[in-house]
PQR file of N, CA, C, O and H, with PARSE charges and radii, in Angstrom:
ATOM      1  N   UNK A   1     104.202  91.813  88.141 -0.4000 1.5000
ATOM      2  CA  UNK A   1     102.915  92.500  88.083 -0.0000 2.0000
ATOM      3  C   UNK A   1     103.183  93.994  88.028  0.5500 1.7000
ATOM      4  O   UNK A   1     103.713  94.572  88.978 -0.5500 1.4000
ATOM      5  N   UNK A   2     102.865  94.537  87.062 -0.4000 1.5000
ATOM      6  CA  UNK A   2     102.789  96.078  87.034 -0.0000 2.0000
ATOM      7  C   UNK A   2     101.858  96.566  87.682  0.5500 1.7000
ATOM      8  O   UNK A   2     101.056  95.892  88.329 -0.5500 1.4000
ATOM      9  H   UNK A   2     102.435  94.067  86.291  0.4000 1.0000
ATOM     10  N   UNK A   3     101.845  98.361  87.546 -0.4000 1.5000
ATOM     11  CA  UNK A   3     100.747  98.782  88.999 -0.0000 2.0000
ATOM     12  C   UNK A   3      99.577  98.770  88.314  0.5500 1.7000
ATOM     13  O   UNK A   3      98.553  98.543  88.959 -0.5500 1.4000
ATOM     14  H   UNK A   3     102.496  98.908  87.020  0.4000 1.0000
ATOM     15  N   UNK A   4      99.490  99.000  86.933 -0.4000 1.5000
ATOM     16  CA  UNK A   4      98.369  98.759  86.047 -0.0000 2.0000
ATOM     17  C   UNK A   4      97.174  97.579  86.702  0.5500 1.7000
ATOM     18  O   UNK A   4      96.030  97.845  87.070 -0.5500 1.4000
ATOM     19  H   UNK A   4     100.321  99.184  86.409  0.4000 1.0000
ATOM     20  N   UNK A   5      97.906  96.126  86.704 -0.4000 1.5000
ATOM     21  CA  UNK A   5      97.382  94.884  86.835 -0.0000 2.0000
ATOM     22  C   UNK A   5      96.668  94.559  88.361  0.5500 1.7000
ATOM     23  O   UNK A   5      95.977  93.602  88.711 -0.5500 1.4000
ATOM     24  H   UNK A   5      98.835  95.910  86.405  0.4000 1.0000
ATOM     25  N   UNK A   6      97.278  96.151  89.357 -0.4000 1.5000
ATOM     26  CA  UNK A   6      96.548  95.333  90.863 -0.0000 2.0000
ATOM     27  C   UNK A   6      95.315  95.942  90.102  0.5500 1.7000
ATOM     28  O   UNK A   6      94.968  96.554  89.092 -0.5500 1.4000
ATOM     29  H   UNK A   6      97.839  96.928  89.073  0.4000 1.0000
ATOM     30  N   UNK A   7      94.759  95.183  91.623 -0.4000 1.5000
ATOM     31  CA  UNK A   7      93.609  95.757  91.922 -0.0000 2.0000
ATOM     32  C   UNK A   7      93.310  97.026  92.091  0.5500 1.7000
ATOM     33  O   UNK A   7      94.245  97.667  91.610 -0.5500 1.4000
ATOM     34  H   UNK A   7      95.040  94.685  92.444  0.4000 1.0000
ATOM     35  N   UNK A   8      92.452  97.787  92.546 -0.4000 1.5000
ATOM     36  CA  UNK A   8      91.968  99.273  92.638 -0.0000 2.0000
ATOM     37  C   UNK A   8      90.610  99.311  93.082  0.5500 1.7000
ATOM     38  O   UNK A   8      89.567  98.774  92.709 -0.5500 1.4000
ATOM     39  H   UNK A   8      91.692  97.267  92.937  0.4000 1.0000
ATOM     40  N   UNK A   9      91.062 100.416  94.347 -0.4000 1.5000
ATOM     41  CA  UNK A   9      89.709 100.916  94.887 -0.0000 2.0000
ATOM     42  C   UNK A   9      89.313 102.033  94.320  0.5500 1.7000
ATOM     43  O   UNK A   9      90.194 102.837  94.017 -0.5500 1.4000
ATOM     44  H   UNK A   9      91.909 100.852  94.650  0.4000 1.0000
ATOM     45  N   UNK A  10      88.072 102.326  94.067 -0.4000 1.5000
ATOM     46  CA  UNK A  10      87.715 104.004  93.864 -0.0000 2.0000
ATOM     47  C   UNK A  10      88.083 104.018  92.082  0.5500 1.7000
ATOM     48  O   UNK A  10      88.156 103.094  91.271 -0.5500 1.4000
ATOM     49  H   UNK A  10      87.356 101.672  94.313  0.4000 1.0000
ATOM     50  N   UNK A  11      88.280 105.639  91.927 -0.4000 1.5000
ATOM     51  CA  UNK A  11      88.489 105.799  90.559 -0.0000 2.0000
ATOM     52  C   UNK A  11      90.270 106.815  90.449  0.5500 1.7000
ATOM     53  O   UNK A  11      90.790 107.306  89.447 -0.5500 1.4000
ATOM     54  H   UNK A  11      88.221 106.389  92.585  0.4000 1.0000
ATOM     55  N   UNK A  12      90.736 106.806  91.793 -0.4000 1.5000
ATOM     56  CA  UNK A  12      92.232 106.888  91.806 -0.0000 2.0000
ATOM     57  C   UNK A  12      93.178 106.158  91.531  0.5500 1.7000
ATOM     58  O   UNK A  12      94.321 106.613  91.533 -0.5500 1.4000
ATOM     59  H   UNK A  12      90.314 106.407  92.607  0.4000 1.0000
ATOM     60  N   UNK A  13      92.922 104.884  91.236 -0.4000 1.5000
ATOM     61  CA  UNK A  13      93.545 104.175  90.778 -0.0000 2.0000
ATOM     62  C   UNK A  13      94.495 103.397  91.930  0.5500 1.7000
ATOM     63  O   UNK A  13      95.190 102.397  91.747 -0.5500 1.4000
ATOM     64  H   UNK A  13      91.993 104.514  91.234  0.4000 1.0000
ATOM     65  N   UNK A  14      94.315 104.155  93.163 -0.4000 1.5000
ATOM     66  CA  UNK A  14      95.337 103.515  94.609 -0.0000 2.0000
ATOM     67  C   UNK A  14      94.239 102.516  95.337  0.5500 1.7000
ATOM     68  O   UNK A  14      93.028 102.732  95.315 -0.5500 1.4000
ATOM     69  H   UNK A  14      93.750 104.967  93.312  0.4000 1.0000
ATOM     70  N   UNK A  15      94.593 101.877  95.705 -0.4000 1.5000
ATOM     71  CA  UNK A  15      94.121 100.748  96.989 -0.0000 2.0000
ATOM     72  C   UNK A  15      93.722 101.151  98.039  0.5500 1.7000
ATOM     73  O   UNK A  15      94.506 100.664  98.853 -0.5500 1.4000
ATOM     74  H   UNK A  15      95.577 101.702  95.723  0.4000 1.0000
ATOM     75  N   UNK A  16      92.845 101.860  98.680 -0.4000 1.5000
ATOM     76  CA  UNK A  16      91.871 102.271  99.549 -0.0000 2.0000
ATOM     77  C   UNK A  16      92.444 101.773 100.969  0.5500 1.7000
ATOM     78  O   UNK A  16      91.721 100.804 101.200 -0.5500 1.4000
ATOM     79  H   UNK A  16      92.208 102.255  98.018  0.4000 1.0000
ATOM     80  N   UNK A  17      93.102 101.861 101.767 -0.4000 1.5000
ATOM     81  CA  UNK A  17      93.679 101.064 102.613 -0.0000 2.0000
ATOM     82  C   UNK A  17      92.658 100.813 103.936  0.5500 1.7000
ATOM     83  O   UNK A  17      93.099 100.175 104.892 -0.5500 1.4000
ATOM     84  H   UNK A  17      93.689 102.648 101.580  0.4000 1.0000
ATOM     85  N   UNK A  18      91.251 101.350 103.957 -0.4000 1.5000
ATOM     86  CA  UNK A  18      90.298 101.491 104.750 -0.0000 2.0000
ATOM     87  C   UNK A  18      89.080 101.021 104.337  0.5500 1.7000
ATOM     88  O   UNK A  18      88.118 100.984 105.104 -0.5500 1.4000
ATOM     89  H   UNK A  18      90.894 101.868 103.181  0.4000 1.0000
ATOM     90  N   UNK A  19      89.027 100.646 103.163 -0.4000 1.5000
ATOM     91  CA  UNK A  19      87.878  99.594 102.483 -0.0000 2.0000
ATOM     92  C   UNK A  19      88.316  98.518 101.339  0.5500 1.7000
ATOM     93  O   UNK A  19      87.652  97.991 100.446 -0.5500 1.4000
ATOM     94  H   UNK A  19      89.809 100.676 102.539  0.4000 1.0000
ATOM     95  N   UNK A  20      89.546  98.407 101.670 -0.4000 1.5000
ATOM     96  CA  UNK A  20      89.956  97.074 100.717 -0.0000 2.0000
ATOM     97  C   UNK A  20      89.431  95.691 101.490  0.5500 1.7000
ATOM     98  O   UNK A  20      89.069  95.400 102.630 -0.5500 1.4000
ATOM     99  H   UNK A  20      90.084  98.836 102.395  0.4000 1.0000
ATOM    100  N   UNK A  21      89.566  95.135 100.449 -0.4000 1.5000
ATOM    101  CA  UNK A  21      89.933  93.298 100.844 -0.0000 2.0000
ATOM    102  C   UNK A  21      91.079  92.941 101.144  0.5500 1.7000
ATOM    103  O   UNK A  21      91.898  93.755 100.718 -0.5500 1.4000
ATOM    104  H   UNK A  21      89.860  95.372  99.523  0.4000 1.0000
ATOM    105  N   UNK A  22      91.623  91.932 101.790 -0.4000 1.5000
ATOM    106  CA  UNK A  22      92.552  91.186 102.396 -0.0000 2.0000
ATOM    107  C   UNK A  22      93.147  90.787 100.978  0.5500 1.7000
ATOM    108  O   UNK A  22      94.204  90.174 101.121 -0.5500 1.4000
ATOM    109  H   UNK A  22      90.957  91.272 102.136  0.4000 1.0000
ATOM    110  N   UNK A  23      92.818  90.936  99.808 -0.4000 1.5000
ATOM    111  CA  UNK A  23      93.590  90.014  98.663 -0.0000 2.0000
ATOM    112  C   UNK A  23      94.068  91.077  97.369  0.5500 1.7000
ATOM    113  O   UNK A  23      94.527  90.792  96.263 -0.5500 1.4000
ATOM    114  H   UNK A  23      91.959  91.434  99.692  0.4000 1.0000
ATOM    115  N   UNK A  24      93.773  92.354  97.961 -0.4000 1.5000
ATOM    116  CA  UNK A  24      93.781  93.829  97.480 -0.0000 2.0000
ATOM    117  C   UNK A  24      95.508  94.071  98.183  0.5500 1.7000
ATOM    118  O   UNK A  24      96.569  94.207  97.574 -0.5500 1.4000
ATOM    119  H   UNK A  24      93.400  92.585  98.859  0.4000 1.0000
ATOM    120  N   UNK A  25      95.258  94.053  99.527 -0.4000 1.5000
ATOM    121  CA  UNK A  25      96.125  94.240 100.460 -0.0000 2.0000
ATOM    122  C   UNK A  25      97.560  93.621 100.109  0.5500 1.7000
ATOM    123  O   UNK A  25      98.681  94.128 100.066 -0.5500 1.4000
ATOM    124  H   UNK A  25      94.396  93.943 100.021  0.4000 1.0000
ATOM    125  N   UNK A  26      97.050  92.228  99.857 -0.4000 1.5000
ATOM    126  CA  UNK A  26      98.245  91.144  99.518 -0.0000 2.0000
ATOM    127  C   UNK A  26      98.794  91.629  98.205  0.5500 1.7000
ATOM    128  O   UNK A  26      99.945  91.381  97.845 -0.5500 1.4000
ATOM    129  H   UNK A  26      96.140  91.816  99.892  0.4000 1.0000
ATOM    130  N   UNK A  27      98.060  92.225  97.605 -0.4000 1.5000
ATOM    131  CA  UNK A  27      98.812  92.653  95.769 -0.0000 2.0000
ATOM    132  C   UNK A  27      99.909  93.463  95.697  0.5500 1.7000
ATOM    133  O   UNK A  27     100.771  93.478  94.819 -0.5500 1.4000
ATOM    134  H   UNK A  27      97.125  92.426  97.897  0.4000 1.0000
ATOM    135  N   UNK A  28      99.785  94.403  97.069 -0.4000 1.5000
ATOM    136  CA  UNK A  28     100.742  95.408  97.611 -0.0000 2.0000
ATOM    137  C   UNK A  28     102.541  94.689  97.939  0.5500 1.7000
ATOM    138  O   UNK A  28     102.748  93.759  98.718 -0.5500 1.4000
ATOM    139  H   UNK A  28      99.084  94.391  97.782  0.4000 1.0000
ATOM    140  N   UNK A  29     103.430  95.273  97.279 -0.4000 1.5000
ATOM    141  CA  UNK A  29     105.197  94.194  97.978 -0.0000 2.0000
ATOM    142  C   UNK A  29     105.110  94.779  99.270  0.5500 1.7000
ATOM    143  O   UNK A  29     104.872  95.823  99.878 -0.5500 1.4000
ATOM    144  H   UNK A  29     103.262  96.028  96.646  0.4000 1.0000
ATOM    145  N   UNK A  30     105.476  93.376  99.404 -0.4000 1.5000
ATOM    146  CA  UNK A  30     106.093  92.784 100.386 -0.0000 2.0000
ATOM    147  C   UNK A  30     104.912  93.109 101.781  0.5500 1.7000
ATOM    148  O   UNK A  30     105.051  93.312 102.988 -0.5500 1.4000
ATOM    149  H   UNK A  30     105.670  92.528  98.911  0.4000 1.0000
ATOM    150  N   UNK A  31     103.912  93.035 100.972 -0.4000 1.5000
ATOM    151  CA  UNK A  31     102.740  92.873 102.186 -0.0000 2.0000
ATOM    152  C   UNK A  31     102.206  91.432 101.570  0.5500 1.7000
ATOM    153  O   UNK A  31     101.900  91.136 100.415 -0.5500 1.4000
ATOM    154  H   UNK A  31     103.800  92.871  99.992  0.4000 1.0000
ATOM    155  N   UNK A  32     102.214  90.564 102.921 -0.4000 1.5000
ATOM    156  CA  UNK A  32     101.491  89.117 102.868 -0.0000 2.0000
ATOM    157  C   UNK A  32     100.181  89.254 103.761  0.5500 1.7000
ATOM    158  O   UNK A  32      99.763  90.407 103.865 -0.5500 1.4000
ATOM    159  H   UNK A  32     102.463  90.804 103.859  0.4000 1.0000
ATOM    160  N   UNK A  33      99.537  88.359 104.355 -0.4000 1.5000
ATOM    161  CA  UNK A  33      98.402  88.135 104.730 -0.0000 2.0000
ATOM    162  C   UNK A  33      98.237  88.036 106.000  0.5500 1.7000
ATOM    163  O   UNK A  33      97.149  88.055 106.577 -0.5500 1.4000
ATOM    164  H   UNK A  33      99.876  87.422 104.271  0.4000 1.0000
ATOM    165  N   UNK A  34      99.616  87.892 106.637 -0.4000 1.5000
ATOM    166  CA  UNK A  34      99.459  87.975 108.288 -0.0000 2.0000
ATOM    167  C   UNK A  34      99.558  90.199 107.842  0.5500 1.7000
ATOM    168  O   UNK A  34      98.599  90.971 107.871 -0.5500 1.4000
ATOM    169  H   UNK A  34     100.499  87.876 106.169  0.4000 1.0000
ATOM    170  N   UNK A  35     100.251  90.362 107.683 -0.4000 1.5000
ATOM    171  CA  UNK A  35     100.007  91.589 107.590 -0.0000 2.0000
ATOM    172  C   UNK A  35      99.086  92.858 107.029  0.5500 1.7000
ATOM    173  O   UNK A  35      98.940  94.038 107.347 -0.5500 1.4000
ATOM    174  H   UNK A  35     101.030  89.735 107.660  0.4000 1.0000
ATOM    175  N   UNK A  36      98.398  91.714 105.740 -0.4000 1.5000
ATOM    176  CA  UNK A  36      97.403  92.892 105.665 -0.0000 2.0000
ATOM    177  C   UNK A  36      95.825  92.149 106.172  0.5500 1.7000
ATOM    178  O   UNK A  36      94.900  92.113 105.360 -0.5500 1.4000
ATOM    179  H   UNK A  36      98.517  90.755 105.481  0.4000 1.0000
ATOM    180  N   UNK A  37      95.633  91.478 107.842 -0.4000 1.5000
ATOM    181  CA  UNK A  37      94.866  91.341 108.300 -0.0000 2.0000
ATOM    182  C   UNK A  37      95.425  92.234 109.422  0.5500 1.7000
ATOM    183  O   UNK A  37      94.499  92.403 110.216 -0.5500 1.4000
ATOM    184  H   UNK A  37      96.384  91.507 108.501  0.4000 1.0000
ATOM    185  N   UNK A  38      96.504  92.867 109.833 -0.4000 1.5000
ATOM    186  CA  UNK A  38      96.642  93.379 110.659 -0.0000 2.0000
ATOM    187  C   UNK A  38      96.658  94.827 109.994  0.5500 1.7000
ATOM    188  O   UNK A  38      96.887  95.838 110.658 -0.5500 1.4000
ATOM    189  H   UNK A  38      97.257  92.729 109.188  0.4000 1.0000
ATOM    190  N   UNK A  39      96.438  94.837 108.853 -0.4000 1.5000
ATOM    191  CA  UNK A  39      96.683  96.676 108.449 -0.0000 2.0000
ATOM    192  C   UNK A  39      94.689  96.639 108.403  0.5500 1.7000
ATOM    193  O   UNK A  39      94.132  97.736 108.366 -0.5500 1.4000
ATOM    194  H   UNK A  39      96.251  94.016 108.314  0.4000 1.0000
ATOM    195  N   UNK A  40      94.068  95.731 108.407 -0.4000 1.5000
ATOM    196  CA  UNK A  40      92.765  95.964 108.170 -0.0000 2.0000
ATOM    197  C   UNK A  40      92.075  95.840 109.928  0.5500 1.7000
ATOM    198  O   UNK A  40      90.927  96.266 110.047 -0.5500 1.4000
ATOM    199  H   UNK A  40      94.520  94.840 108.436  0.4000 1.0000
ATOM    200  N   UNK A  41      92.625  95.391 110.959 -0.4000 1.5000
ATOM    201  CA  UNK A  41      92.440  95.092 111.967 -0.0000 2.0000
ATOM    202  C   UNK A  41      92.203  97.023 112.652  0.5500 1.7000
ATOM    203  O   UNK A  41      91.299  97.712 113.126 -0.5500 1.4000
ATOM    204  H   UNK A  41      93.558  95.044 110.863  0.4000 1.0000
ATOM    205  N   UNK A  42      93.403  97.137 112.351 -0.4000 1.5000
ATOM    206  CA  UNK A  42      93.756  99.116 112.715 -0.0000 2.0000
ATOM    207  C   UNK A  42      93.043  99.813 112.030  0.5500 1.7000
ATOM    208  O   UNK A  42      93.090 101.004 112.340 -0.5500 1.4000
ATOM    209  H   UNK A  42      94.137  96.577 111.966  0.4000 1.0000
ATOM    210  N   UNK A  43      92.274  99.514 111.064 -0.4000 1.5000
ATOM    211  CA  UNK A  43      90.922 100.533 109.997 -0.0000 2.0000
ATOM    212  C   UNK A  43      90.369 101.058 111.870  0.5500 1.7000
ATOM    213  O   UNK A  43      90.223 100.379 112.886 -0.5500 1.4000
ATOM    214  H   UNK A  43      92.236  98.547 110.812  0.4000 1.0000
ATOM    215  N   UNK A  44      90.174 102.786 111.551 -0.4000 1.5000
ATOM    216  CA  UNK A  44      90.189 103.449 110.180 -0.0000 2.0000
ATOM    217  C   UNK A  44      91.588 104.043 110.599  0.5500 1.7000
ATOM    218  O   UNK A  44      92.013 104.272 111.731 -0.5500 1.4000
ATOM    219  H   UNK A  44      90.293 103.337 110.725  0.4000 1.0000
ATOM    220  N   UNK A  45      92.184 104.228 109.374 -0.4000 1.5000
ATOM    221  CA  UNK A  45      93.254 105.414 108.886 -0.0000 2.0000
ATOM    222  C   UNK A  45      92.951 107.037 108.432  0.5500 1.7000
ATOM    223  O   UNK A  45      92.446 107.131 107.314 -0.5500 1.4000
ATOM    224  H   UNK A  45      91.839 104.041 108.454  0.4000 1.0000
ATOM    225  N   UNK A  46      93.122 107.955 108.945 -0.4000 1.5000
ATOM    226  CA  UNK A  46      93.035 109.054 108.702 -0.0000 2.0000
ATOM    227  C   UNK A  46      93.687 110.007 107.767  0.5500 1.7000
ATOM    228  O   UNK A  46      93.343 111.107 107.333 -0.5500 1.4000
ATOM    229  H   UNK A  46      93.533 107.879 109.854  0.4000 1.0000
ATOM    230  N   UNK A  47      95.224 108.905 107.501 -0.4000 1.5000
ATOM    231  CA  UNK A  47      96.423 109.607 106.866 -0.0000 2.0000
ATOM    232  C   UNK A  47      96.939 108.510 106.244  0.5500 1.7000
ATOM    233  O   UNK A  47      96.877 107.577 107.045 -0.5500 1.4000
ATOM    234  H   UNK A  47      95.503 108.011 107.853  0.4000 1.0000
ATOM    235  N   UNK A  48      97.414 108.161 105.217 -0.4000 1.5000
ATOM    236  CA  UNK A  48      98.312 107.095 104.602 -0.0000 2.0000
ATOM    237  C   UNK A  48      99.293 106.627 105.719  0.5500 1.7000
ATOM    238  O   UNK A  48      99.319 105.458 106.103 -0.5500 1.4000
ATOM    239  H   UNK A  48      97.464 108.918 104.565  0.4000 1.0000
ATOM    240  N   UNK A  49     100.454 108.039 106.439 -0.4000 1.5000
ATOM    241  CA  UNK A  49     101.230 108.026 106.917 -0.0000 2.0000
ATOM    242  C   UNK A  49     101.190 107.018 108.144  0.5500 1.7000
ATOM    243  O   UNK A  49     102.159 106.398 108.583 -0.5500 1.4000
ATOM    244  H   UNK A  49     100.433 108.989 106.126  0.4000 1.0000
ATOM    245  N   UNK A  50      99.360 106.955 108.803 -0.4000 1.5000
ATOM    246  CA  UNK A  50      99.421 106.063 110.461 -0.0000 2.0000
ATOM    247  C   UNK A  50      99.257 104.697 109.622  0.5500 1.7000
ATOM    248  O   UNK A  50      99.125 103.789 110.444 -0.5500 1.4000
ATOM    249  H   UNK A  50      98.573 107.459 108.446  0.4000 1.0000
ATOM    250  N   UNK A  51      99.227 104.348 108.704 -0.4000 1.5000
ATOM    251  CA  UNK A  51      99.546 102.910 108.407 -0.0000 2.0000
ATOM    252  C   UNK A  51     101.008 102.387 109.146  0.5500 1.7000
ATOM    253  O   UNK A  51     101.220 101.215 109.457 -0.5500 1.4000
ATOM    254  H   UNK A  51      99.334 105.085 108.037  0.4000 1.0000
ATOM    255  N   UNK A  52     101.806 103.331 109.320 -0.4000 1.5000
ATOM    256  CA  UNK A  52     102.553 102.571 110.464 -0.0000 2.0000
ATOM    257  C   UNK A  52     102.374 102.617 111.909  0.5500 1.7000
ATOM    258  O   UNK A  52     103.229 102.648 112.795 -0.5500 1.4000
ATOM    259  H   UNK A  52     101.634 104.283 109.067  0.4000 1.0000
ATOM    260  N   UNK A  53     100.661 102.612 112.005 -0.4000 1.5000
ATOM    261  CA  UNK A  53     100.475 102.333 113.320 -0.0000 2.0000
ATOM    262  C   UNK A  53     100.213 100.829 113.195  0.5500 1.7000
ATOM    263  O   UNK A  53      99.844 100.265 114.226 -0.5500 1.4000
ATOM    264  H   UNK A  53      99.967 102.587 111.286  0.4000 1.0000
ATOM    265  N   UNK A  54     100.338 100.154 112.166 -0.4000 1.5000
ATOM    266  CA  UNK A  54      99.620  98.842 112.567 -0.0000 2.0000
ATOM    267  C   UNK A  54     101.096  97.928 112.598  0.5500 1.7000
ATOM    268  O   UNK A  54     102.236  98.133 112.182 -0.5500 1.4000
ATOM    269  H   UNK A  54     100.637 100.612 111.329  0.4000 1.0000
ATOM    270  N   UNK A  55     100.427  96.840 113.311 -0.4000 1.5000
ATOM    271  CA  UNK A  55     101.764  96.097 113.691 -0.0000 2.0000
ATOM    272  C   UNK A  55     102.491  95.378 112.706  0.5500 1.7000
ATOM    273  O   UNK A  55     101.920  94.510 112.046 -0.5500 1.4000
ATOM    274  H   UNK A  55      99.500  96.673 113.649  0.4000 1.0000
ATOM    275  N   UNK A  56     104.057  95.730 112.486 -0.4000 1.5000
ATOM    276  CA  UNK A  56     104.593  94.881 111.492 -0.0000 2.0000
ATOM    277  C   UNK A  56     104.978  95.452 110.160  0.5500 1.7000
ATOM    278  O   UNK A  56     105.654  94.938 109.269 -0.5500 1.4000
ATOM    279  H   UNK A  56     104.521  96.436 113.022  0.4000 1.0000
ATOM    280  N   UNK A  57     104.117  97.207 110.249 -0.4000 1.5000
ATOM    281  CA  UNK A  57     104.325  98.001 109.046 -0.0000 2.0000
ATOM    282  C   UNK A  57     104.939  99.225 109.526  0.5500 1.7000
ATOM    283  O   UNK A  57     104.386 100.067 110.234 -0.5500 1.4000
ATOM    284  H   UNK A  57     103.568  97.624 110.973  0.4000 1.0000
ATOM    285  N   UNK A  58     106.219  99.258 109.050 -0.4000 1.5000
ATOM    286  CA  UNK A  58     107.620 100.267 109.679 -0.0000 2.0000
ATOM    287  C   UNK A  58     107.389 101.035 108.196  0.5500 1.7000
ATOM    288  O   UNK A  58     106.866 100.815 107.104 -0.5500 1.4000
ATOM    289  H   UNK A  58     106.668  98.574 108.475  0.4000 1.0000
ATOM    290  N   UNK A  59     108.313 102.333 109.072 -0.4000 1.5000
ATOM    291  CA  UNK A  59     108.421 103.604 107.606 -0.0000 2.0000
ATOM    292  C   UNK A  59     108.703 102.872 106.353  0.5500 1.7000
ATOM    293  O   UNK A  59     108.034 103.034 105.333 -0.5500 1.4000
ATOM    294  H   UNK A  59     108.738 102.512 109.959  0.4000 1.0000
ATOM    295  N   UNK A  60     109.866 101.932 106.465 -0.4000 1.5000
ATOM    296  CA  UNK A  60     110.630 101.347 105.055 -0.0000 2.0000
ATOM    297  C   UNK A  60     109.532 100.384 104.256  0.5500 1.7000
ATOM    298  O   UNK A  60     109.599 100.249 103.034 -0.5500 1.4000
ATOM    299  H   UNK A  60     110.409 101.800 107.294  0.4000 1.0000
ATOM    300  N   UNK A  61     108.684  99.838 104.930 -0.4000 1.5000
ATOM    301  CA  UNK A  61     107.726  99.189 104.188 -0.0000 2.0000
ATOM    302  C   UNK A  61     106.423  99.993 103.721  0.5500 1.7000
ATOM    303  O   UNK A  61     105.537  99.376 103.131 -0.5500 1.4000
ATOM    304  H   UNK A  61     108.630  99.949 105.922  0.4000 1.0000
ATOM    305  N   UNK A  62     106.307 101.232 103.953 -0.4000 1.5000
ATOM    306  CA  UNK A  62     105.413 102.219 104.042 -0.0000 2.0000
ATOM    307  C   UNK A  62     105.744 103.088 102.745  0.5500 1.7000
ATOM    308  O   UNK A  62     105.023 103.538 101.854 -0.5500 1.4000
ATOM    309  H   UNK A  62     107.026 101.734 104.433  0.4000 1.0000
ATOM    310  N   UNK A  63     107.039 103.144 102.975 -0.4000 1.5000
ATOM    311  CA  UNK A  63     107.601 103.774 101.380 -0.0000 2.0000
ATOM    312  C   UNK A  63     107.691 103.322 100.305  0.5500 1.7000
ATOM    313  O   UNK A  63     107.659 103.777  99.162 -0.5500 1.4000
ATOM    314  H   UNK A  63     107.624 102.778 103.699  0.4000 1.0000
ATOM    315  N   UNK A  64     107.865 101.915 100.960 -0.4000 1.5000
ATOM    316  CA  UNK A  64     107.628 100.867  99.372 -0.0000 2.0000
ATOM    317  C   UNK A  64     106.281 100.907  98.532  0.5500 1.7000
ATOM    318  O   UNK A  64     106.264 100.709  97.317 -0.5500 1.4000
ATOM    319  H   UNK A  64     107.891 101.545 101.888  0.4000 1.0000
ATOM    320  N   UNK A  65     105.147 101.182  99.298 -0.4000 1.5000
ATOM    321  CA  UNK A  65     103.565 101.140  99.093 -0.0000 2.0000
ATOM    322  C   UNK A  65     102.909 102.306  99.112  0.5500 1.7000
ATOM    323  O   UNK A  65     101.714 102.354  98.824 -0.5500 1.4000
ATOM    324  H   UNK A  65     105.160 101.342 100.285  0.4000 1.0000
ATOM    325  N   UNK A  66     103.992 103.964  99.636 -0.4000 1.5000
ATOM    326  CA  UNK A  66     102.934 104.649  99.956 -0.0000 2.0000
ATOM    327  C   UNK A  66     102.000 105.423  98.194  0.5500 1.7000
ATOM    328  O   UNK A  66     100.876 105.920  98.119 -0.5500 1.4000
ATOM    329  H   UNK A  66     104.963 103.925  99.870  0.4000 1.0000
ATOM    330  N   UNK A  67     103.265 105.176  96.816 -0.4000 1.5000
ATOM    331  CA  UNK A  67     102.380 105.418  96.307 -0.0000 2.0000
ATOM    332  C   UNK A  67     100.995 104.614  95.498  0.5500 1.7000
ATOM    333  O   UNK A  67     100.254 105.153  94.676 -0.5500 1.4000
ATOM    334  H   UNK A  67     104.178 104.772  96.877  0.4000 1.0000
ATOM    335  N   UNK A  68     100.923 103.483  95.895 -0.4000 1.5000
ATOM    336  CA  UNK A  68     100.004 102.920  95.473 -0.0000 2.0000
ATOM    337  C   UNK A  68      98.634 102.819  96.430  0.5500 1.7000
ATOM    338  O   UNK A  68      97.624 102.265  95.994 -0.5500 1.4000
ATOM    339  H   UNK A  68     101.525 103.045  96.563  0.4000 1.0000
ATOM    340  N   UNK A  69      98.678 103.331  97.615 -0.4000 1.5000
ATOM    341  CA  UNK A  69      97.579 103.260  98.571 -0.0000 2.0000
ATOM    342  C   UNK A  69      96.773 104.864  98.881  0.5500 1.7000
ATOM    343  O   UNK A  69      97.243 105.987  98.696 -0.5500 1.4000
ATOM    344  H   UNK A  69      99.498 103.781  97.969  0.4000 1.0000
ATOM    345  N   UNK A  70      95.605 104.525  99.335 -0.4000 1.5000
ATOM    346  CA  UNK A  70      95.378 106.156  99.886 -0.0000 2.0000
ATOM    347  C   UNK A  70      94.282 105.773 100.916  0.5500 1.7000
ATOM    348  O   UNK A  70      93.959 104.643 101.282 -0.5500 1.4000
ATOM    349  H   UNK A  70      95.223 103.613  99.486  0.4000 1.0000
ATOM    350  N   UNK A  71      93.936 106.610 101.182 -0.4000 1.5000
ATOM    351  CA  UNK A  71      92.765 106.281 102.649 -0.0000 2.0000
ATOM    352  C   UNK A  71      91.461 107.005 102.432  0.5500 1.7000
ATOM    353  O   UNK A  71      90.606 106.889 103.311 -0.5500 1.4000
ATOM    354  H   UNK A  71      94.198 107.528 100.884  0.4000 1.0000
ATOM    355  N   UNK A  72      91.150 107.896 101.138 -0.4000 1.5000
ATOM    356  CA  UNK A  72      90.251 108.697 100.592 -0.0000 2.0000
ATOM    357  C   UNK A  72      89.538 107.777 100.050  0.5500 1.7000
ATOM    358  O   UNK A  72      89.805 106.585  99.901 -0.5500 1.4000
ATOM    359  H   UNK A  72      91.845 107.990 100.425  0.4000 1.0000
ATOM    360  N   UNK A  73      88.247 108.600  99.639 -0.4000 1.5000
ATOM    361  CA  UNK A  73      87.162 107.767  98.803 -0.0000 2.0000
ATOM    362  C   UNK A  73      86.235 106.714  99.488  0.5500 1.7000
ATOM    363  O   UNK A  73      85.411 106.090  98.820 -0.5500 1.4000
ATOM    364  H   UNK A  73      88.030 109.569  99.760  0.4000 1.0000
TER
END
């Protein structure tokens, strides 16, 4: 899947990480569904960066995703 083919919140073209769906979330690597009920559990996000406040999402998985997500819009 190219980044073209996810999904998209807004008109940035990134995944909203504070008003997505659970199946938005999942389109993201190496995020599954125990995890992006727990990245939606920790809404709201203020910064891309406190997405590693939620449980299970460390810097290295944060870098894999941070450019496809944003917390704007």
């Amino acid at each position: 899947v190219s980044i073209t083919d996810q999904p998209v919140s807004g008109e940035t073209g990134l995944i909203n990480v504070n008003t997505c769906s659970q199946e938005e979330l999942v389109s993201l690597s190496g995020i599954g569904s125990t995890q992006a009920d727990r990245i939606i559990a920790a809404r709201p996000y203020e910064r891309v960066d406190d997405l590693v406040n939620a449980r299970g999402i460390g810097q290295a998985k944060l870098d894999r995703i941070i450019d496809q997500i944003t917390v704007d819009g």
